[in-house]
N, C-alpha and C positions, 0 to 999 in steps of 0.2 A: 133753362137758360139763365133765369135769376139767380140759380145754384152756384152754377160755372164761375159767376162772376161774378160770389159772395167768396167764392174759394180764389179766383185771380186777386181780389181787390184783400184778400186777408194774406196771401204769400207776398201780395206787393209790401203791404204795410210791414208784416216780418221781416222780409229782407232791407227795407228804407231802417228800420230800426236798427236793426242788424249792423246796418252799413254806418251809422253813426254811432255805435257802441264799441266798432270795430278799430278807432285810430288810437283809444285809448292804450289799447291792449298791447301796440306795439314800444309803450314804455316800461309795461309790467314787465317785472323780474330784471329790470336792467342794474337795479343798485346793488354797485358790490365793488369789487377790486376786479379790474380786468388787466390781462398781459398780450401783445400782439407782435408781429413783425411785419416785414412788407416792403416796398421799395417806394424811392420817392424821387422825383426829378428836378434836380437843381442845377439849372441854368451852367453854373461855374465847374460840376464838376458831372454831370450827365446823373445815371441811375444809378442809385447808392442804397444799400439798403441801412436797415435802422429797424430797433427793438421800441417797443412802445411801452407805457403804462398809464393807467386810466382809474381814476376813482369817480365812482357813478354815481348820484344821491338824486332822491325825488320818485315821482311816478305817479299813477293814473294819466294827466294831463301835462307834467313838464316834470324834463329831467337838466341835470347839470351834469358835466363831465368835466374832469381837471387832472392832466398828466404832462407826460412828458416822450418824445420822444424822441430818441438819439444813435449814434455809434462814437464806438471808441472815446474819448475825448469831449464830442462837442453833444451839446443836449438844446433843445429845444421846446420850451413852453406849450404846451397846448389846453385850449379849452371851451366847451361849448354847450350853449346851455338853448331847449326850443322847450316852445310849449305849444298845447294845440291850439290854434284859432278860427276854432269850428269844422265840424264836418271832418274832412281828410284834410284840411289848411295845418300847416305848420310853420312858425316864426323862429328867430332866434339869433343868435350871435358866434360867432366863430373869432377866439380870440389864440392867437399863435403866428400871425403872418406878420413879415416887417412892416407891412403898412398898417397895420393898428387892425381895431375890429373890423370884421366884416360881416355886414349884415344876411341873415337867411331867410329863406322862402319857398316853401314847396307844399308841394301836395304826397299825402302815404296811398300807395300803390300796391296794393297787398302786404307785403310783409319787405317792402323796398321804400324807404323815404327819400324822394325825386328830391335834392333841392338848390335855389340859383345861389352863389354865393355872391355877394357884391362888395369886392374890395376897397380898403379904405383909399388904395394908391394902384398904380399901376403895376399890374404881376402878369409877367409875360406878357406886356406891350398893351392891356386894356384891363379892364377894370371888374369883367364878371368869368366863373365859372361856373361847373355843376358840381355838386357832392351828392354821392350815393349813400345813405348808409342803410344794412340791408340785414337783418335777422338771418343769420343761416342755421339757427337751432335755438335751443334754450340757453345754452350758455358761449354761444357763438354768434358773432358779428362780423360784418365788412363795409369797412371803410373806403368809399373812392372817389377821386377827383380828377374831375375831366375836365382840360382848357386847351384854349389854341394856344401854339407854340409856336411861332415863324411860320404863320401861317396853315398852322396842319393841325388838327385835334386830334388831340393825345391823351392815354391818359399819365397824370404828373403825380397821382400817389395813390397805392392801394394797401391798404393793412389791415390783414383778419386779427380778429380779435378773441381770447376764450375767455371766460371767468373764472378766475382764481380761487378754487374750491377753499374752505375754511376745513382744514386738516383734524385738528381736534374737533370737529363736529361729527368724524366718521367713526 
């Protein structure tokens, strides 16, 4: 019986380890140049889509991200920078909305970072949403953000993202 519960009480502590070793991990390999597309939802003109780009620096514990994304003509700022605050917690800033920055907050979910957005100003009639962003491989990402709209929740942007292989490294 002592056994049993020398072996329960050592897989507990492996996996508690585990589970706190494991939030880091979803910043490694993100720094590089990345490219994406995807559709977004703007009030004035409905669902449009739009090309992305993203430069990604930092890791282990907090990364930065700074691009742009746009169609035709118009471009728009983006950028966002979280770092871990313990355990599965995650903090940060999301800067590219007309209300100025907005604060983030979430917890990572497997290989899925849950998080609330909290705008500086009112976007789409109140002031919080959700953003996904989700690992879908090694050199692939997705971007998503979910808010009420006239009452309905929707989601208002989603953009996959890959990493832009460095050519002369092949």
């Amino acid at each position: 019986m002592q056994r049993i519960f020398a072996v329960t009480a050592l897989l507990g502590a492996i996996s508690i380890s585990t589970a706190y070793a494991a939030p880091n991990s979803f910043f490694n390999g993100l720094p590089g140049s990345w490219s994406g597309s995807g559709r977004a939802y703007l009030a004035r003109f409905g669902e449009v889509s739009a090309d992305c780009r993203l430069a990604v620096s930092g890791a282990g514990t907090q990364i930065a991200m700074k691009g742009s994304c746009g169609m035709l003509v118009f471009s728009q700022p983006l950028g966002l920078t979280l770092k871990n605050a313990g355990g599965n917690r995650y903090i940060g800033t999301y800067t590219g909305s007309k209300t100025g920055p907005a604060k983030l907050e979430g917890i990572l979910q497997g290989d899925r970072l849950i998080m609330t957005i909290k705008w500086g100003g009112l976007v789409n009639g109140d002031r919080t949403a959700q953003m996904v962003l989700e690992r879908t491989g090694p050199n692939s990402l997705v971007q998503t953000v979910n808010d009420r709209v006239a009452g309905i929740n929707r989601r208002t942007s989603s953009f996959a993202f890959r990493r832009q292989m460095d050519l002369a490294a092949h």
